[in-house]
N, C-alpha and C positions, 0 to 999 in steps of 0.2 A: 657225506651224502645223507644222512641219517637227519642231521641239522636241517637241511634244505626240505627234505620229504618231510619232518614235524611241522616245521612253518607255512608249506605249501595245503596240508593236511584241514588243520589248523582254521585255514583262512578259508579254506570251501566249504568247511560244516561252519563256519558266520556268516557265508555269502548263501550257502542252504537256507538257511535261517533267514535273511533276508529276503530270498526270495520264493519266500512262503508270506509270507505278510505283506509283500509286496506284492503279490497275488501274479509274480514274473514268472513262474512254471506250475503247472498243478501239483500238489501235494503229493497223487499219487507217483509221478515222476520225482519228485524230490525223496522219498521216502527209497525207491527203488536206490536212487544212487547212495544216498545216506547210508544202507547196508550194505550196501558193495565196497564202499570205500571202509566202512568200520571192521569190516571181514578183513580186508587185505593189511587193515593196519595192524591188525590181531596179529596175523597169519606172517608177514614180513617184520613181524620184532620191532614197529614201529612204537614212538613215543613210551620207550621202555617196558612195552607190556609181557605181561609174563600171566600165569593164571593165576596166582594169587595178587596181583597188583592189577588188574583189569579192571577194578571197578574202581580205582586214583584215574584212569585213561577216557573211562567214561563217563566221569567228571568234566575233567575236560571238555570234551565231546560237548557234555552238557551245557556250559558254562558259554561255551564260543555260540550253541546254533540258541541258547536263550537272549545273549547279546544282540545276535543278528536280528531275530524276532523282533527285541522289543523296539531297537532304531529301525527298522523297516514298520514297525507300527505307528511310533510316532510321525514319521514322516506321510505317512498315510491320513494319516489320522488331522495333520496340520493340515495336509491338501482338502480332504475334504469340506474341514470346518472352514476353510478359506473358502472355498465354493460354493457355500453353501449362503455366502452375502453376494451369490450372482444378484444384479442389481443395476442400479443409477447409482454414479460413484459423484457427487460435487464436492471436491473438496482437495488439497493441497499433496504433493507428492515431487520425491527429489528425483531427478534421472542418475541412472548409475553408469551406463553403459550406451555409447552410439556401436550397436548393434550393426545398421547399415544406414544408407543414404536413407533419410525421410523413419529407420525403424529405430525404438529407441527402447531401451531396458530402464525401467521406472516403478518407486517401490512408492507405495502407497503409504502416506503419513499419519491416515485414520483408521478405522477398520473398513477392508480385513488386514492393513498393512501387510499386505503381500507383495510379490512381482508381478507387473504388467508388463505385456507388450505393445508400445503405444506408436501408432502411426501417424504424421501428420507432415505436414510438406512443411511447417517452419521449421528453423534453422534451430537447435537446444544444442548444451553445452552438458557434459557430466558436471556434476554440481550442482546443477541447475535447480530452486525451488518453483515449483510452476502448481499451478491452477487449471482444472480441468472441467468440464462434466462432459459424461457420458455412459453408455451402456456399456456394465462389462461384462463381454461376452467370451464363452469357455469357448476354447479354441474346438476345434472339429474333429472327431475320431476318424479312425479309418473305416473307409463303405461298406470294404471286404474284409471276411475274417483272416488275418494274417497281414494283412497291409496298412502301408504307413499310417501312423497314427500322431497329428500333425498337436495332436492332445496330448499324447504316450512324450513327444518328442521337447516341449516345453514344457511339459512335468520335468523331464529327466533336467532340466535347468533349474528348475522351482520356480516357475513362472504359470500363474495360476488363470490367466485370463489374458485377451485383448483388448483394446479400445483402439477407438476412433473420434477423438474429438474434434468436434469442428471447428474450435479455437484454444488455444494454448497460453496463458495470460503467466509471461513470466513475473517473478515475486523477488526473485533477488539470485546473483550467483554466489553460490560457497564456493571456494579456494581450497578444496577436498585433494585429498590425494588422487582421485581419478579424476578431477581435472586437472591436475599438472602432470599426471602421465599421458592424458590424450593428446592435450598443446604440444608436449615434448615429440611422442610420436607423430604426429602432424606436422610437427615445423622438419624433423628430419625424411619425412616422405618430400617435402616440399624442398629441400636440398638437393636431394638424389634426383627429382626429379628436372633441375635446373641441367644437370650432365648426365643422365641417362634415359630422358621421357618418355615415353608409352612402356618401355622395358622394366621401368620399375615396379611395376604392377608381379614380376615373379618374385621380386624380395617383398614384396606386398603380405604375399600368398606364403612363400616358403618360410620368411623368415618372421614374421608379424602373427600371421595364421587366418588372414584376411584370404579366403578361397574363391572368395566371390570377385576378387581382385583380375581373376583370368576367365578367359572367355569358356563357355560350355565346350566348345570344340577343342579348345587347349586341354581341357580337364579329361574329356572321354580321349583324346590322344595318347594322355600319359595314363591315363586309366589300359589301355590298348596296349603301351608299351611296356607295364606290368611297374610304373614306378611310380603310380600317384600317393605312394606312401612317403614319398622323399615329398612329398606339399607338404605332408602332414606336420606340421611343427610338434617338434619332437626331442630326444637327445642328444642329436646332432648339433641342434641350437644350442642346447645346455653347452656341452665338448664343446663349440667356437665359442662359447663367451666366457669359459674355463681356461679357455686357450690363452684369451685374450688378459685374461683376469689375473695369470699368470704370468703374464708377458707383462706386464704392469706392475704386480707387484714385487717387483725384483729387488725395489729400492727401500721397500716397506720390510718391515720387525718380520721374521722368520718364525716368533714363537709367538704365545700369548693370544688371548682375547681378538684383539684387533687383526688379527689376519682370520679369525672364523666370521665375524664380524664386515670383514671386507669382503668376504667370497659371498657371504650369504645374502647380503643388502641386494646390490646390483639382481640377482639370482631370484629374489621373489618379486622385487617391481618388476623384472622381465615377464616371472608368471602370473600378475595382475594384469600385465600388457597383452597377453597372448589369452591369458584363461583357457591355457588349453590341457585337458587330463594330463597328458604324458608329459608336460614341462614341470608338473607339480609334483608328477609320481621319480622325475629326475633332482627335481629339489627336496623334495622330502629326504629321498633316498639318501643321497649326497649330507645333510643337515646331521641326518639319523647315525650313517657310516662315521660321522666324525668324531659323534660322542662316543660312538662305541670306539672308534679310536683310543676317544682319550681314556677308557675303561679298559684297555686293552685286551678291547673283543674284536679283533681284526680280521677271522673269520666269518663273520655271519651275514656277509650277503644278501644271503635267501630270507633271512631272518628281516632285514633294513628294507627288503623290494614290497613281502608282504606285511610290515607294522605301515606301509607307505602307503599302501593299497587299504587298508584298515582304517584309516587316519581321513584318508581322502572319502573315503564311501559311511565314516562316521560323522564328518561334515556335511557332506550332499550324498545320499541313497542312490537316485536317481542314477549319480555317475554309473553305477551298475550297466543301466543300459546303452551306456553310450558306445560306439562303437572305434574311438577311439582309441578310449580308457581300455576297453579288452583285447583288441590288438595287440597296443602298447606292453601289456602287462604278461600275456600268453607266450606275446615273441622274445621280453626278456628274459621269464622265468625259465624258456626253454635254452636260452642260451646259455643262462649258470647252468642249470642241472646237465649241459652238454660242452662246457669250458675246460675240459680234462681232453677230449675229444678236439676239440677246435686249439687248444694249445701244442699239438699234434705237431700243427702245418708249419713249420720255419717260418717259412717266405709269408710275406703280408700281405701277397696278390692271392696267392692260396687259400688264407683265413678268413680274406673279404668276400671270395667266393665262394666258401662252405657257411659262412653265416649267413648271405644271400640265399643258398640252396636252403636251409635249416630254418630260416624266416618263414619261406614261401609255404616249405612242410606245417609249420608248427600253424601258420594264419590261413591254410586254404581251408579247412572246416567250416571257419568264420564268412572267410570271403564268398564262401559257395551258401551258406546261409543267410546271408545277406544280400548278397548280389549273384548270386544262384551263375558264376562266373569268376575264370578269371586266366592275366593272361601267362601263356608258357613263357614269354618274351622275359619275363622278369629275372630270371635265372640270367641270361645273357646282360638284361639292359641295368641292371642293381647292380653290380658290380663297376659295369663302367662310368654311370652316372654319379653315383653315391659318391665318390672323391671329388668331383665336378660340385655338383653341388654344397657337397661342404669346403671348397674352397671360397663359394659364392658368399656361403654364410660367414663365414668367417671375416672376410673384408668387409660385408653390410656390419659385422658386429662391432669392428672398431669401429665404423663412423657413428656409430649407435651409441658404445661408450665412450670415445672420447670426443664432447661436439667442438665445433667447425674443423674437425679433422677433414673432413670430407674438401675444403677449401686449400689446404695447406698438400695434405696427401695428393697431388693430381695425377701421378703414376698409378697410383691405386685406382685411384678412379679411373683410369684408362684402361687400365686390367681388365676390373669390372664390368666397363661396357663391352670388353673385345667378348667375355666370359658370357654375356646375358646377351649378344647376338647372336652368336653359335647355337645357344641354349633356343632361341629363336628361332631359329634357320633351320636346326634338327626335329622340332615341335613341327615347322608347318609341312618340313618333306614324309615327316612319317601320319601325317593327318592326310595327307593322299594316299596312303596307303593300308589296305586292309587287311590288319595283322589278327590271324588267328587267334579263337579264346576257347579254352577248356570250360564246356557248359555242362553243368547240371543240376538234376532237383534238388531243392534244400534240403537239408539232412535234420532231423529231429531232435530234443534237447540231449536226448537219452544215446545218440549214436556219436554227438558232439565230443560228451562227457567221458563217453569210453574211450574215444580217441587220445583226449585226454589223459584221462586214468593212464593211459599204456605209455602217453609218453612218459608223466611223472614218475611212474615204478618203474621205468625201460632197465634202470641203472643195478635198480635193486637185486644181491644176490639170490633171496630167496623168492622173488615174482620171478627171475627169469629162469631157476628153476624148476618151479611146479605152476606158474599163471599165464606166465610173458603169453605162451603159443596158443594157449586156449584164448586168451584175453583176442589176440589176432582172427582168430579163426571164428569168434564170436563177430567180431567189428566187419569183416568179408562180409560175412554172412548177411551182417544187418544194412550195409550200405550193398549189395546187393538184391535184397528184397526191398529197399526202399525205392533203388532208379526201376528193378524189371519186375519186382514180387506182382501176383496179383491171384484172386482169390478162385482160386479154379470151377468154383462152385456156381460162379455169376461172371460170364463174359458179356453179358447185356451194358447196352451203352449209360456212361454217365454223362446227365445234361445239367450244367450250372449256368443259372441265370446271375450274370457277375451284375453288382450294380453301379450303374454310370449312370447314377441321377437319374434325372426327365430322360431317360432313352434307352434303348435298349442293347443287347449285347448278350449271346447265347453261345456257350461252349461244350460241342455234346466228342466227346472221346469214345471213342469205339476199340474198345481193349483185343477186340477178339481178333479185329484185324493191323490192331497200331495203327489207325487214323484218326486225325482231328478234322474240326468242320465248325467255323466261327461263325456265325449269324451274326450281322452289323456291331457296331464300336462305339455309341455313343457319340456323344455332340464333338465339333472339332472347330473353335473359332478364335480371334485372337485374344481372348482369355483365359480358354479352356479348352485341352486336346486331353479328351479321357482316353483315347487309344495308346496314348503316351502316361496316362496319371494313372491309369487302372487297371486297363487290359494287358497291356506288355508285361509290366511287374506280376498279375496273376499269371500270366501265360508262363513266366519264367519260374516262380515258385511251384508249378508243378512239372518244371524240367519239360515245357511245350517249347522247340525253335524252330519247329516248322507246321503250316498251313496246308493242308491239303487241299480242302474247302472251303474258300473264302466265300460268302453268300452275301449279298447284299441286299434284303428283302426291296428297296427303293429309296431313292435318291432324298429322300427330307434328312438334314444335318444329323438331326437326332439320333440318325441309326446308322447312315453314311461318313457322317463325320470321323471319326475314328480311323475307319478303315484305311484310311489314307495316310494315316501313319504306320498303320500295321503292315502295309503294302512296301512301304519305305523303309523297314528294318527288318522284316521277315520275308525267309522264302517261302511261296504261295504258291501251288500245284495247280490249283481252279479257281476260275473266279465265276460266279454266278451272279446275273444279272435280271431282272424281272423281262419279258416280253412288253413292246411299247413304250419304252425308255430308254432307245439307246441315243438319241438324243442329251438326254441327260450324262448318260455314260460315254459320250462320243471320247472324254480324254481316258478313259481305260480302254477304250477300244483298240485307240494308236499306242497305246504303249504298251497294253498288255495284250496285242490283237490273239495270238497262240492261246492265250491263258482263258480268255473271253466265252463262256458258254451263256450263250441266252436260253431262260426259260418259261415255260408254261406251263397250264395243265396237263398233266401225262407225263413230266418229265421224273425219273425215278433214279435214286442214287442204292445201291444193291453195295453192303456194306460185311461179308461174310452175313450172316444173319439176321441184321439190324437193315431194313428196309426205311427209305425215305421216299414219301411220296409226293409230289406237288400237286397242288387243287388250283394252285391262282399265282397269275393270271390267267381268264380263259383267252383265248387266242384270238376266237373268233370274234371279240370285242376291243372296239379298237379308241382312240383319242382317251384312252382311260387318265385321272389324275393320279398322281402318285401313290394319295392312298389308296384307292381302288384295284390298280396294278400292283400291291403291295404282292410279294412271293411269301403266300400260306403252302405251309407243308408238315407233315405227319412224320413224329419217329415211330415206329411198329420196331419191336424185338416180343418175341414168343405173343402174350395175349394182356403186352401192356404196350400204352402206347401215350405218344403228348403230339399236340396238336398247337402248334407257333401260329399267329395270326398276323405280325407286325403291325400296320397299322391301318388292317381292310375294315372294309364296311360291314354292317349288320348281314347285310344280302347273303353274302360269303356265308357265314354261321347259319343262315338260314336254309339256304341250298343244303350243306351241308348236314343238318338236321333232316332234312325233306328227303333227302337221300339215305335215310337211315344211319349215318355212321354215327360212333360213338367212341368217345379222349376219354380214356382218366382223369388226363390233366391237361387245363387247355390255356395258355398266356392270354390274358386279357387282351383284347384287339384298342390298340392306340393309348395305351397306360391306363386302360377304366373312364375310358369318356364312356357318359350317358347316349351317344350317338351310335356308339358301335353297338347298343347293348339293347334286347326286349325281355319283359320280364318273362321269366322261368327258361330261358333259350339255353343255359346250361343244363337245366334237368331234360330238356329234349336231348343235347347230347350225352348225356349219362353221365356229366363229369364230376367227380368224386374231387377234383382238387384245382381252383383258379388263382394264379400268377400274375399279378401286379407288377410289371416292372415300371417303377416310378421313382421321381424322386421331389423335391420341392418344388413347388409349380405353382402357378397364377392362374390355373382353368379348373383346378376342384377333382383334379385325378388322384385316386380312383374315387367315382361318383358314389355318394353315399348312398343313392338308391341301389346302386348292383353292390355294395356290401350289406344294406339290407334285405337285401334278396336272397343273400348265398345263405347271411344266418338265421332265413327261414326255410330254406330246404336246409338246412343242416350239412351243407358244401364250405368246404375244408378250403380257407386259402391263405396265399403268401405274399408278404411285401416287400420289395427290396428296400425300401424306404426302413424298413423297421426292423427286416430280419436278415439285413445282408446282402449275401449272395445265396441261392437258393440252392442247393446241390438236389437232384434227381439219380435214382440208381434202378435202371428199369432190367426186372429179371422176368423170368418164363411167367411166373401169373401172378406178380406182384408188383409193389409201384415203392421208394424209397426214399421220404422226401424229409431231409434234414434229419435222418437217422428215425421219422416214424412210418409204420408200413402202414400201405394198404392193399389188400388181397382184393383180386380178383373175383 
């Protein structure tokens, strides 16, 4: 045990170290865990320490988190200098990888010889020498703070840039190793696909690692059914082509060279074919295991999982974030340090079901961090799938290793399709079905880590002890003040302006009474559904699955769009509609006729102490256009307050003014057009802070006259364009915007 817990130890203070230069968690979070785990390695008699040898242990200590530093520096350190020839690239480069139809993985032959990501609708070959020009352009960060980051996410590949060229002038093909693995995987897709067709698309996905291979509604199905980790190519793969590799070499030398040799070949073009984290962290492992065989270190395991995980993240950094690679490696490592335990069970229906329960334990941290979800189903449906599917791989894997097997074998291949119809037929009845999911808020690095921590030392005599119960009694603690904690001090509402680009999208939480109240969803058209890209995934990171108050200031895309998706996956209490547009709304009407409140001026939502007031539209005006009918409304808690404008006219701010009232903080009316806006009409309403929600546009939002105006009254404002999502925190006589106050 003691082996397992140094190597596990070990490998967290160089992935600390990592990811501190890799700027993947704050410092003061990495530091916090760094003493925590050094205290317990003291305190548990780890890595031999004793008080006069403590400072041989802190060496170590030393030695691993300066490692990790200086590879997460360089890697850093290359991405930037790579980006820093953002540019017009003309000039010669080889493709490595077909990515997907039309997307291609291509490294650049000049400087900055890096990876691109290159799109283009001609046909390339890996090998390929081709000829380009074009803009290379850094891929896109995420809008919102904590969301995808589509930049974060081809970093984690080392892929530094995009293009789009408008022609592609190939030069010549190389006969490379990755293009005789593509041809090979290609012509055996096109085998399978002569005796099993549209079906082959699951050994596409399971056993290839092609995910794109199955439809979105297959994936959220087996996502439902808690087994979309059996897509995941994995060591399941490895196991059938061991199987396989075994069953082969029967006739082949028993000792010597040539049988490590034969295992190992097959085993890494597999993981050039798949390039997938857990097939590498299986072949490393396996390579690693052998030699220490031949050294006759036949215990060390723990030792081979994490030099595999070291080896793999001292070639590509990045792997760090992938969410593969941590899965993969969290749910093996929990399975050695619990193999005394799981060797328990005789029976081998018994074992596959306690390492299914002990998977779901050791990865829901992750999966709730991620996907802030996940399903109960998994317990039930892992178990009896998992043999299913690896009998699937198994028979894709001989036609893989031995070719035109697939022509000769026709009882297999009969198998096969009896196997991949069922698999079928059980996909589309459970896609009509809507199977419960365990939701909640994401959990933070530091409640992860302890989770963590407690599994690693669960074993240990001296954590369970004097640690094991406290360590428990801490983690309660902290995953319950993370879903219900809240600061007793300020029940006033928090309003976040999420950003969806050109349009808008407002999220005000009302603590005092556990209500939400959504204000429009961004654009929604067939290129872009931000209610799907941006709103849902925010709404799910702070553990929001239901709608109280769905508001939809008026029916233009920009603010309506959205919603229409948020309506189709979430449950909605209210839906609010402006007066003089139900025309526009006639299809919410029939479908949501109960849910349907129409409003106007006067109309007021009374929220425990957080009042919403509506100004517009007024009633008694009628044929209004969208923007004019736009629903303006007031949050009031104690003697602060914000003022939403969606996308009304001047008139509105102006009545409003003329009637004496006065916002702290007031949303820009139609993202900072010069038409909603006259000079000084924010100092008429006293407002100390204006909101831009905007994002890249062809109309000159926000107008640079009303940002010359604000920074000559000396009015404070915000853009989602540049500063995110806007968080507001309105207490009894102060205002909280992005963490700086302003008093009343």
């Amino acid at each position: 045990m003691e082996e397992k817990l140094n190597s596990i130890i070990i490998m967290f203070i160089f992935i600390a170290g990592l990811s501190i230069s890799m700027k993947v968690v704050s410092v003061f979070n990495i530091f916090i865990l760094l003493a925590i785990t050094i205290y317990l390695t003291k305190k548990c008699k780890l890595l031999k320490i004793t008080e006069k040898k403590f400072i041989f242990s802190i060496l170590i200590f030393g030695v691993a988190f300066l490692i990790g530093c200086l590879r997460g520096y360089i890697f850093d350190q290359n991405y930037y200098n790579s980006i820093q020839a953002e540019g017009y690239y003309d000039n010669s480069a080889i493709v490595i990888k077909c990515n997907d139809a039309n997307v291609y993985i291509v490294k650049l032959l000049v400087k900055p010889k890096c990876l691109v990501l290159l799109r283009t609708n001609q046909e390339l070959l890996p090998g390929m020498i081709i000829n380009f020009k074009s803009l290379l352009e850094i891929p896109k960060d995420s809008l919102n703070r904590g969301g995808f980051s589509y930049k974060k996410y081809l970093k984690c590949k080392m892929i530094n840039f995009i293009v789009y060229p408008e022609k592609v002038i190939i030069i010549k093909q190389v006969k490379n190793l990755d293009y005789y693995l593509f041809k090979y995987q290609k012509y055996y897709l096109k085998q399978l696909k002569q005796y099993l067709g549209e079906r082959t698309r699951y050994i596409e996905s399971i056993f290839l690692g092609n995910s794109k291979s199955m439809t979105k509604n297959e994936v959220n199905t087996w996502r439902n059914m808690g087994i979309l980790h059996l897509q995941a190519v994995s060591g399941s793969q490895i196991g059938a082509t061991l199987d396989i590799l075994m069953f082969i070499f029967i006739i082949t030398p028993r000792k010597g060279i040539s049988k490590y040799i034969f295992f190992s070949i097959p085993l890494i073009l597999y993981g050039f074919i798949t390039d997938s984290p857990s097939v590498w962290r299986v072949i490393l492992y396996l390579i690693i295991i052998k030699i220490l065989e031949k050294n006759n270190k036949v215990k060390y395991e723990m030792f081979a999982l994490m030099l595999s995980l070291f080896l793999l993240l001292m070639i590509n950094p990045g792997m760090l974030l992938q969410i593969s690679l941590q899965l993969s490696y969290i749910i093996t490592t929990g399975l050695l340090l619990f193999c005394d335990y799981i060797n328990k069970f005789k029976h081998k229906i018994y074992k596959i079901i306690v390492i299914g329960i002990l998977s779901i334990i050791f990865s829901w941290p992750i999966l709730i961090y991620y996907f802030q979800e996940i399903s109960i189903f998994s317990i039930i449906f892992t178990p009896l799938f998992a043999p299913y599917i690896q009998l699937i791989i198994f028979i894709s894997c001989i036609f893989m290793i031995i070719p035109y097997s697939i022509i000769v074998l026709r009882p297999l291949v009969y198998i096969l399709n009896e196997l991949l119809l069922f698999l079928d037929k059980v996909t589309i009845l459970f896609s009509n079905i809507d199977l419960p999911m365990v939701r909640g808020k994401s959990y933070g690095i530091i409640i992860i880590t302890l989770f963590y921590i407690l599994i690693v030392f669960w074993n240990n005599k001296l954590f369970k002890q004097f640690y094991r119960k406290f360590i428990i009694i801490v983690l309660i603690f902290s995953i319950a003040w993370n879903n219900y904690g809240f600061n007793s001090s300020n029940l006033g509402p928090r309003v976040t302006f999420i950003n969806v680009g050109q349009g808008d999208c407002i999220l005000i939480e009302c603590k005092e009474v556990d209500k939400v109240i959504l204000i429009d969803g961004g654009v929604r058209n067939d290129y872009l559904d931000m209610g799907k890209r941006e709103v849902m995934p925010y709404l799910k990171r702070k553990g929001i699955f239901k709608i109280d108050y769905l508001i939809s200031t008026h029916s233009d895309n920009d603010h309506r769009g959205g919603l229409e998706t948020i309506l189709e996956f979430y449950e909605v209490s209210n839906i609010l509609i402006p007066y003089n547009q139900s025309a526009e709304y006639s299809d919410w009407i029939i479908k949501y006729e109960s849910k349907v409140r129409i409003v106007n001026e006067g109309y007021k939502i009374i929220l425990g102490t957080t009042y919403i007031d509506v100004y517009n539209p007024i009633k008694t005006k009628a044929d209004l256009d969208s923007n004019t009918a736009s629903i303006v409304l007031s949050i009031n808690y104690g003697n602060s307050n914000i003022l939403l404008t969606a996308d009304c006219d001047l008139e509105v701010l102006e009545r409003l003014a003329f009637e004496d009232y006065s916002f702290d903080i007031v949303k820009a009316p139609h993202h900072g057009s010069i038409n909603s806006f006259q000079k000084n009409i924010y100092n008429q309403l006293k407002t100390k802070c204006v909101i831009f929600s905007v994002g890249k546009n062809l109309y000159g939002h926000p107008s640079s006259e009303i940002i010359d105006n604000l920074k000559l009254n000396d009015i404070d404002f915000y853009r989602t364009d540049f500063d995110k999502d806007v968080v507001i925190n309105l207490k009894k006589n102060e205002v909280d915007i992005n963490d700086r106050k302003y008093i009343d």
